[in-house]
TIKETI-9954 format. One record per atom (N, C-alpha, C): atom name; x, y, z; residue number from 1. Coordinates in nm, 4 decimals. Example, Ala and Ser with C-alpha at 12.3 -4.5 7.8 and 13.67 -1.06 7.14 Angstrom:
BEGIN
- atomo, px, py, pz, num
- N, 1.3190, -0.5690, 0.7800, 1
- CA, 1.2300, -0.4500, 0.7800, 1
- C, 1.3200, -0.3300, 0.7800, 1
- N, 1.2850, -0.2250, 0.7080, 2
- CA, 1.3670, -0.1060, 0.7140, 2
- C, 1.2900, 0.0030, 0.7870, 2
end
This chain:
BEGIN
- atomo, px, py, pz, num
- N, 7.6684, 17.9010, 20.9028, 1
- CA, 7.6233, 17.8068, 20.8035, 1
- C, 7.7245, 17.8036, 20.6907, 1
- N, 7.7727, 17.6974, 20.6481, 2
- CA, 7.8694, 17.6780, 20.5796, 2
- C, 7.7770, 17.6985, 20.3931, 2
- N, 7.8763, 17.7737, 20.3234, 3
- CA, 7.8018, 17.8254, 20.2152, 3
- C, 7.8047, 17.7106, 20.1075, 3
- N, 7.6854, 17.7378, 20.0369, 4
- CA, 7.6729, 17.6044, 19.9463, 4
- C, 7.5385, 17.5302, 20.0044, 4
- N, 7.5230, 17.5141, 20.1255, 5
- CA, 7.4607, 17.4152, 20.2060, 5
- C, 7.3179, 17.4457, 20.2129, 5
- N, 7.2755, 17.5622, 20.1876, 6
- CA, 7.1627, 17.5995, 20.1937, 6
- C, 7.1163, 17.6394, 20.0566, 6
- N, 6.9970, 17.5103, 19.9922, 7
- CA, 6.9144, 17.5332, 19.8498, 7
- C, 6.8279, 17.5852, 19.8255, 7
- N, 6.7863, 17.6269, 19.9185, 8
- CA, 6.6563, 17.7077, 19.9531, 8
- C, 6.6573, 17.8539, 19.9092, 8
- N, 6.8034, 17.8914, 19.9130, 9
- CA, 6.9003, 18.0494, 19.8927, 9
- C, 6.8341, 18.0558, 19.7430, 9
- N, 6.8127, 18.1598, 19.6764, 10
- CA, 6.7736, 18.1622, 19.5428, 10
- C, 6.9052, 18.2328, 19.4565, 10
- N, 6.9606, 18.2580, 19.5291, 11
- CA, 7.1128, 18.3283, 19.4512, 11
- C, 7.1984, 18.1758, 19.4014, 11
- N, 7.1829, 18.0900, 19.4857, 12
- CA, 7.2495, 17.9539, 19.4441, 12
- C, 7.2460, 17.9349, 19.3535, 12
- N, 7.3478, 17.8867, 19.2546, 13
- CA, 7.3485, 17.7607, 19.1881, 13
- C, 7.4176, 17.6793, 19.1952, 13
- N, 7.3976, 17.4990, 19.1508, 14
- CA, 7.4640, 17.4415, 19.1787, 14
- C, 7.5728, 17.4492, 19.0480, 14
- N, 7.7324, 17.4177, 19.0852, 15
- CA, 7.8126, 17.4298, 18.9569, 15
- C, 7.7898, 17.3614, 18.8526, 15
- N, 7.8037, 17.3859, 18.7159, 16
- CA, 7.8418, 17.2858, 18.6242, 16
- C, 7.9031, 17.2001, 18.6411, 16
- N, 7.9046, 17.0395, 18.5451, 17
- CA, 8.0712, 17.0044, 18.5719, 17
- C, 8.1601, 17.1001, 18.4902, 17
- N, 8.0949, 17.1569, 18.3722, 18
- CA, 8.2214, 17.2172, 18.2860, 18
- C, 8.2203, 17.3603, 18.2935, 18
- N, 8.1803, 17.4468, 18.4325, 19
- CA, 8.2171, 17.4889, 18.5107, 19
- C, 8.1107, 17.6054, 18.4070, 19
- N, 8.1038, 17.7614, 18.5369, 20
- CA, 8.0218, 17.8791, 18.4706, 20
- C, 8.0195, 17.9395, 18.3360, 20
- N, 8.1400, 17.9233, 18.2233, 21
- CA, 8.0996, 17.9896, 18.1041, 21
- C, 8.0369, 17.8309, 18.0279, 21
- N, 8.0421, 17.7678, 18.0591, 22
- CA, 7.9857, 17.6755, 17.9152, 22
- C, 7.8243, 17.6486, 17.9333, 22
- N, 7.7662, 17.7318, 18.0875, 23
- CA, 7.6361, 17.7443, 18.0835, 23
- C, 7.5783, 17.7927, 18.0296, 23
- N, 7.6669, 17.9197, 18.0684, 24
- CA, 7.5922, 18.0204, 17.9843, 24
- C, 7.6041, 18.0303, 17.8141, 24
- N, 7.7059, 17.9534, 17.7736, 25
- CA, 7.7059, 17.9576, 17.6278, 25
- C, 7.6031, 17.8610, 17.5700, 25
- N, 7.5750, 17.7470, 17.6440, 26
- CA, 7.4627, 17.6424, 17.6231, 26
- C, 7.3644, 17.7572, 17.6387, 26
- N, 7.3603, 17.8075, 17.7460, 27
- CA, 7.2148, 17.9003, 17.7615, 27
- C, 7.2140, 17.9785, 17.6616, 27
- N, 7.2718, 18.0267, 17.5569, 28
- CA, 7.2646, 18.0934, 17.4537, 28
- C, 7.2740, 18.0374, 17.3296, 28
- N, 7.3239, 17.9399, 17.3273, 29
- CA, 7.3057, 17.8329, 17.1893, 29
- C, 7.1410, 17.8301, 17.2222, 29
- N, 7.0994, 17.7596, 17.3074, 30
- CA, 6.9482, 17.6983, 17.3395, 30
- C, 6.8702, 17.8258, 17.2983, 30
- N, 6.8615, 17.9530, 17.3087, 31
- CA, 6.7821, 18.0663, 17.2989, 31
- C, 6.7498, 18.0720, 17.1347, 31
- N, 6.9179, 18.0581, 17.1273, 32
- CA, 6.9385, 18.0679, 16.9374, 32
- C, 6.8620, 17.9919, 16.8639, 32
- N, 6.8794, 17.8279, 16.8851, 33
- CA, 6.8145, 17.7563, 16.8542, 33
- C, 6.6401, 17.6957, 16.8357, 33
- N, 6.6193, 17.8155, 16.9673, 34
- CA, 6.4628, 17.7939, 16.9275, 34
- C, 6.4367, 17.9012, 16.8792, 34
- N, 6.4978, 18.0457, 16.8351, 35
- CA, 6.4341, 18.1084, 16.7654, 35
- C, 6.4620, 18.0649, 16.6134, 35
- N, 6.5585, 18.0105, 16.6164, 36
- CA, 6.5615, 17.9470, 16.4538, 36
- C, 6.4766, 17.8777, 16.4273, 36
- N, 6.4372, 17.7606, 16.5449, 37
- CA, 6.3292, 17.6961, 16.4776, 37
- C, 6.1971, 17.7365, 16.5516, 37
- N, 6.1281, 17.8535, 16.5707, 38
- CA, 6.0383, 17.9153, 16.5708, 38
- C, 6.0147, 18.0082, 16.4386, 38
- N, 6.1228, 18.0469, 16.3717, 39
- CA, 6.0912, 18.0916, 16.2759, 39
- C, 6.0965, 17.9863, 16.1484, 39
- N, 6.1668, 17.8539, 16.1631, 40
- CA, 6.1258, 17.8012, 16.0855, 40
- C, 5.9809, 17.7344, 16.0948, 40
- N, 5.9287, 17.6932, 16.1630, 41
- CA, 5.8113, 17.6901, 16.2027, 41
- C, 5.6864, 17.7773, 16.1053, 41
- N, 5.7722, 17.8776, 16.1572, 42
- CA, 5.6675, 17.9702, 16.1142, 42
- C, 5.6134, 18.0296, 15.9393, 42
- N, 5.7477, 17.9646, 15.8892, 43
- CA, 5.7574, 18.0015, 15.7770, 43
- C, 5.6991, 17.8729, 15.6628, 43
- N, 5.7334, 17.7174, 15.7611, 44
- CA, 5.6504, 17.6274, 15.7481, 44
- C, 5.4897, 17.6067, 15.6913, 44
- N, 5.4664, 17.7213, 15.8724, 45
- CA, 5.3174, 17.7405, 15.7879, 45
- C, 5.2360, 17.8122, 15.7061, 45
- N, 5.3571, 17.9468, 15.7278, 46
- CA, 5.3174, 18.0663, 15.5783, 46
- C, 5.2998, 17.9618, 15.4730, 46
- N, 5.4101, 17.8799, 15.4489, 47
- CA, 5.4359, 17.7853, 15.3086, 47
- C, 5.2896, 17.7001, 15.3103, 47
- N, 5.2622, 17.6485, 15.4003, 48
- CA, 5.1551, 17.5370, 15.4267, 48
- C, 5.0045, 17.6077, 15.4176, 48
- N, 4.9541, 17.7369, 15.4534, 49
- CA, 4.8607, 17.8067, 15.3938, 49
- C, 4.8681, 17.8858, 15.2586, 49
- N, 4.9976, 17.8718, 15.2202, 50
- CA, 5.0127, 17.9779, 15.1088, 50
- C, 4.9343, 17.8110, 14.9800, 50
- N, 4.9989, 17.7064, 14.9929, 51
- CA, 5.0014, 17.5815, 14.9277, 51
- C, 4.8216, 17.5593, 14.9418, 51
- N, 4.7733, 17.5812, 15.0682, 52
- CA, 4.6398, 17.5823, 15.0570, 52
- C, 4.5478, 17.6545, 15.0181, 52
- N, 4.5484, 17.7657, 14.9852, 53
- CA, 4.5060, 17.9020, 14.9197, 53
- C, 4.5151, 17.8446, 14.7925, 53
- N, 4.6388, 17.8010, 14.7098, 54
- CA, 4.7194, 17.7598, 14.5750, 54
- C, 4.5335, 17.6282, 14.5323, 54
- N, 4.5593, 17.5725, 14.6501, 55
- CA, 4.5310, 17.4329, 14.5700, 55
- C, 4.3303, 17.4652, 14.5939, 55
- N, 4.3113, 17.5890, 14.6878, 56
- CA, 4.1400, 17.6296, 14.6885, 56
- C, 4.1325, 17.6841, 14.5433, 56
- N, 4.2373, 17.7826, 14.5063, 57
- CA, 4.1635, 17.8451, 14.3729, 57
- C, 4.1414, 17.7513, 14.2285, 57
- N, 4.2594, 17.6576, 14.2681, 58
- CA, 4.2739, 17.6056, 14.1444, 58
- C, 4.1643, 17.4682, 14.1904, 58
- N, 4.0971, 17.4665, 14.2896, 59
- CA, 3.9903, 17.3744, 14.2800, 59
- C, 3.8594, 17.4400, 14.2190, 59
- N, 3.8569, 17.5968, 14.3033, 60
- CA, 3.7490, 17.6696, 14.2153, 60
- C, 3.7440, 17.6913, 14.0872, 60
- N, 3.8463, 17.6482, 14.0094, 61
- CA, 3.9069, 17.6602, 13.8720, 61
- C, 3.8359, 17.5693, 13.7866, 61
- N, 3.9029, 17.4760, 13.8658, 62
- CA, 3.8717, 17.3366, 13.7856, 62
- C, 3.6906, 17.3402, 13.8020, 62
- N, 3.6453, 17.3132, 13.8602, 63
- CA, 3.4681, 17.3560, 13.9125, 63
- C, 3.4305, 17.3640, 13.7992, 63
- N, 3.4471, 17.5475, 13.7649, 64
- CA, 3.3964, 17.6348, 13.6893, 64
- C, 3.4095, 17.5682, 13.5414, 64
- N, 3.5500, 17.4665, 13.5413, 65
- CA, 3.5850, 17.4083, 13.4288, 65
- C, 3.4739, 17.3116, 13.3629, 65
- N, 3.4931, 17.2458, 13.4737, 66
- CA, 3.3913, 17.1352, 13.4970, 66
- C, 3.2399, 17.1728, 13.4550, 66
- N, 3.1916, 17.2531, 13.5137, 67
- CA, 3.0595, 17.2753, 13.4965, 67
- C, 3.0139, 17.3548, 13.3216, 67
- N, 3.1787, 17.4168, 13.2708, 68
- CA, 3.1342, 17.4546, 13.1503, 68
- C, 3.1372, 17.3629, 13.0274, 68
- N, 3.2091, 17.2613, 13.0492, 69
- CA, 3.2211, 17.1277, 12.9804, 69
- C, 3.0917, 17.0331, 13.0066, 69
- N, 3.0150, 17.0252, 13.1525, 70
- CA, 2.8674, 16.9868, 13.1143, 70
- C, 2.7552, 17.0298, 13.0392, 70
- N, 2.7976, 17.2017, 13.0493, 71
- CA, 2.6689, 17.2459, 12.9885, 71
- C, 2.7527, 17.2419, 12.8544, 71
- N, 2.8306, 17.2009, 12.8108, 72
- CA, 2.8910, 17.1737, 12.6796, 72
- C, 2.8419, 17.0458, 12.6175, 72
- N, 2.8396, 16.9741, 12.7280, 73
- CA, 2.8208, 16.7963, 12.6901, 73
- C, 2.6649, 16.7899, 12.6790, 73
- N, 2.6115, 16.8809, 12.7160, 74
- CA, 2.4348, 16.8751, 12.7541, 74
- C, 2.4086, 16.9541, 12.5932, 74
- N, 2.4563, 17.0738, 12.5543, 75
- CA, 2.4795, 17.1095, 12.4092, 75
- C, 2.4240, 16.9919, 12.3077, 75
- N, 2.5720, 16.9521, 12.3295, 76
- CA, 2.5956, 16.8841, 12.2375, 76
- C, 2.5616, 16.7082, 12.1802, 76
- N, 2.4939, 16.6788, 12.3152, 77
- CA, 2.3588, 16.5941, 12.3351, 77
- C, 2.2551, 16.5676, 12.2814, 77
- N, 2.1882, 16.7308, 12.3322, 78
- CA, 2.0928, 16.7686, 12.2408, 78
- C, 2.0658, 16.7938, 12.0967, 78
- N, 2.2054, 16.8764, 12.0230, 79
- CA, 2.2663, 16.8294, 11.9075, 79
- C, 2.2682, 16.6973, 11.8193, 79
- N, 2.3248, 16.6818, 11.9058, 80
- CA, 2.2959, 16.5026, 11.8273, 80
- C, 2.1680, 16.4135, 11.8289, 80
- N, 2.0788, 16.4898, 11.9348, 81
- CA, 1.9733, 16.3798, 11.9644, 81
- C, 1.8703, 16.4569, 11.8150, 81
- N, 1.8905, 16.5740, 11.8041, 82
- CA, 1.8004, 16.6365, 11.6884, 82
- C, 1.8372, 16.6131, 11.5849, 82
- N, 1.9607, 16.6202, 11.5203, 83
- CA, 2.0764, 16.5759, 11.4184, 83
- C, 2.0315, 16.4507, 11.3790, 83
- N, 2.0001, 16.3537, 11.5001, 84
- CA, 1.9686, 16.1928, 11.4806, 84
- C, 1.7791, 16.2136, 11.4489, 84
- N, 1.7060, 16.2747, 11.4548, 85
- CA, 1.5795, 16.3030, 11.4264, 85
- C, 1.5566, 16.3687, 11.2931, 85
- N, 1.6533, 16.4526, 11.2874, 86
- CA, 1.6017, 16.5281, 11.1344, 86
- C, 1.6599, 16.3949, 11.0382, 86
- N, 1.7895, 16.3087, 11.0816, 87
- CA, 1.7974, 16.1997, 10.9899, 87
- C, 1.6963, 16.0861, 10.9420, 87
- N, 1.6088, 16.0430, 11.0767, 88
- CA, 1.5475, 15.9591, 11.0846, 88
- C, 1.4258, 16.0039, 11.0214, 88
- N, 1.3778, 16.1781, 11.0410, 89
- CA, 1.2737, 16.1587, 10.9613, 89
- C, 1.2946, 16.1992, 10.7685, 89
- N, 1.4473, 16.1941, 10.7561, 90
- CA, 1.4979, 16.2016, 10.6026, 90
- C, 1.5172, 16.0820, 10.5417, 90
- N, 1.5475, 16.0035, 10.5977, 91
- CA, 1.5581, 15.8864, 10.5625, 91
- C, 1.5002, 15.7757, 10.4465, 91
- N, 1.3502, 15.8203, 10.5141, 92
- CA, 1.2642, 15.7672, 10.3704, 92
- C, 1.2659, 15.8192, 10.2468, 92
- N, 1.2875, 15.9252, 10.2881, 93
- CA, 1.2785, 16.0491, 10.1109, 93
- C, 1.3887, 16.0168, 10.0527, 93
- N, 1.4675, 15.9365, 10.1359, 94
- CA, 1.6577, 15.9775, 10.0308, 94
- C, 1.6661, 15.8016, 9.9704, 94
- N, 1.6676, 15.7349, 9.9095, 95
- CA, 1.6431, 15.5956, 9.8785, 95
- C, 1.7808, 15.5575, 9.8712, 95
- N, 1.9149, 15.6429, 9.8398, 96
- CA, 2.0465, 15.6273, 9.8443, 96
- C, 2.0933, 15.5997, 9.9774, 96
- N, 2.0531, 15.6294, 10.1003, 97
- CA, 2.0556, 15.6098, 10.2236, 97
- C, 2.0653, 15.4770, 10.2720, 97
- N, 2.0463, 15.3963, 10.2061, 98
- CA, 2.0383, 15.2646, 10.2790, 98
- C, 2.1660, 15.1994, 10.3321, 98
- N, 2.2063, 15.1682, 10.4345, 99
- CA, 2.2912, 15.0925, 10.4889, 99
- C, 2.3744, 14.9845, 10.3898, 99
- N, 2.5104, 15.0096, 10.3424, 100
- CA, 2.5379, 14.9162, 10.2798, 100
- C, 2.6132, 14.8087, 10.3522, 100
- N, 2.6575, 14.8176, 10.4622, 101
- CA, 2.7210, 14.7200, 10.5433, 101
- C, 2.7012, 14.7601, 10.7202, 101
- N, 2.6633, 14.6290, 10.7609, 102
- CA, 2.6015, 14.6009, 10.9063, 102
- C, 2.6863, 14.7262, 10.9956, 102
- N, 2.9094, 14.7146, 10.9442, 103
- CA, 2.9199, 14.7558, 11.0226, 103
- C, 2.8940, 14.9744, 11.0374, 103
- N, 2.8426, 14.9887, 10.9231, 104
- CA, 2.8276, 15.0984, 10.9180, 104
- C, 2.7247, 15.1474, 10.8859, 104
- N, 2.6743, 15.2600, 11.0190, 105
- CA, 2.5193, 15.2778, 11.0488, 105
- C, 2.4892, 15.3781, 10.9273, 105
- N, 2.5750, 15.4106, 10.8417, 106
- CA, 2.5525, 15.5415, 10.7368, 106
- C, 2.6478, 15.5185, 10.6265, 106
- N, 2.5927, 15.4828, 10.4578, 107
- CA, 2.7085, 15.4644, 10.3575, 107
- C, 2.8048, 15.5534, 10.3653, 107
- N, 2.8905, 15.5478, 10.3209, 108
- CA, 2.9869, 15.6534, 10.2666, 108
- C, 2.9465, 15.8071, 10.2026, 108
- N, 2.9670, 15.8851, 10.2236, 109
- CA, 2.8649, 15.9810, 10.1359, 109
- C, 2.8975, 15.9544, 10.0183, 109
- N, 2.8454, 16.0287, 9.9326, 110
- CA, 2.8812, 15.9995, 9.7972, 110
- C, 2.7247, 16.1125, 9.7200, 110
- N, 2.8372, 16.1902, 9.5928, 111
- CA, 2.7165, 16.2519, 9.5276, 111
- C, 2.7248, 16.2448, 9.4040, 111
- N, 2.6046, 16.1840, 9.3251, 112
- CA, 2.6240, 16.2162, 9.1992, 112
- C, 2.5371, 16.3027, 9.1281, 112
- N, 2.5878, 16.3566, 9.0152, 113
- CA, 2.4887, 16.4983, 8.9354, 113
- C, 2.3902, 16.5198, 8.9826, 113
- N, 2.2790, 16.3942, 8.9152, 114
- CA, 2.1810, 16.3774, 8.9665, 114
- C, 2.0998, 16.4219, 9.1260, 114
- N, 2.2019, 16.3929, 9.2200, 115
- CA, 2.1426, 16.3912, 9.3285, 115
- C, 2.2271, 16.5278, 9.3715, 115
- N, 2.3023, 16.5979, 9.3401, 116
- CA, 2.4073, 16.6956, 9.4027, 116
- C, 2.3045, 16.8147, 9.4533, 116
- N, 2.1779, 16.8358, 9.4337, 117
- CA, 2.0971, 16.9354, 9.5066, 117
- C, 1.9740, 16.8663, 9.5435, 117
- N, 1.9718, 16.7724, 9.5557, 118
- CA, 1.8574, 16.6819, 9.6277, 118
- C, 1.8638, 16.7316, 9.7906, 118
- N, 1.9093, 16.7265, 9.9129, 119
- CA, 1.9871, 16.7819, 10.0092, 119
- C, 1.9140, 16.9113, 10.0730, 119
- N, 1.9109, 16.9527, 10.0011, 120
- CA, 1.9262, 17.1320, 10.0206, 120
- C, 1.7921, 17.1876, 10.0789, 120
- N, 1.6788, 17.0642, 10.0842, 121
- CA, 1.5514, 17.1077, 10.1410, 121
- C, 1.5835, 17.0244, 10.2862, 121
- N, 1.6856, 17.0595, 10.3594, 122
- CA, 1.7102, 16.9977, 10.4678, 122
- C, 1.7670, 17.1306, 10.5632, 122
- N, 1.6595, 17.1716, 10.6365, 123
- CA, 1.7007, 17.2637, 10.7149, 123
- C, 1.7821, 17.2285, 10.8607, 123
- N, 1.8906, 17.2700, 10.8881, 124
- CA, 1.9471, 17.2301, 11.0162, 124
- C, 1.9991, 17.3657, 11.1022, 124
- N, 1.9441, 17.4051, 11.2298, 125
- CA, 1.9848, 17.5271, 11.2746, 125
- C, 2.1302, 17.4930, 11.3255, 125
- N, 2.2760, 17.6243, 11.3343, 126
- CA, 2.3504, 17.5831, 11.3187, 126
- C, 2.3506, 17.6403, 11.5309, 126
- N, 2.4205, 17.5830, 11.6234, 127
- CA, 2.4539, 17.5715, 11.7307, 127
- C, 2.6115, 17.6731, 11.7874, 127
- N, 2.4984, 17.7200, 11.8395, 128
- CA, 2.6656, 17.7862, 11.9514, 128
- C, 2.7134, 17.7480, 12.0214, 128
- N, 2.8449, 17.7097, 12.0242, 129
- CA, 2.9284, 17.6753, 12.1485, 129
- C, 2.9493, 17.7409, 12.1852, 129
end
């Protein structure tokens, strides 16, 4: 049997055109090359969970932010809604109070002698932020 002729042989190979070393140097570029980019890969996704970890805490962040600025806004709500009650029921007693222009729901303050301890029977509890 003339050699070459039989493919079936597992020792065979067929030649390159650019003959036995530039196989094997391809065969070793190619090895190189995917471990480079297996480790870039890999480092890809260290980066790509590390970025997701980053962006969970600083969502739990913001949350916590969030939720302390409602019970801030709920505060300070309530604040005003009592603030606007102790006015409304002062209102009548103070006769200086009256609205001097449409666009402003409250004059200017203003005190004179006379009235500079009028005020002072106005209890207001003071609020923690």
């Amino acid at each position: 049997m003339a050699q070459g002729s039989d493919s079936n042989d597992a020792s065979y190979r067929s030649p390159s055109p650019a003959g036995g070393r530039q196989s094997s140097s391809d065969d070793v570029k190619k090895v190189m090359r995917r471990e480079k980019n297996r480790i870039a890969a890999q480092k890809s996704r260290m980066r790509q969970t590390q970025k997701a970890d980053s962006l969970h805490l600083e969502s739990e962040s913001l949350e916590k932010e969030n939720a302390a600025l409602r019970k801030e806004v709920k505060q300070l709500t309530e604040e005003a809604k009592f603030l606007s009650s102790v006015l409304s029921s002062h209102e009548p007693q103070c006769a200086g109070l009256a609205p001097t222009s449409p666009d402003l729901p409250y004059p200017p303050h203003r005190h004179h002698r006379h009235h500079a301890g009028y005020h002072q029977h106005i209890a207001v509890p003071h609020y923690q932020h």
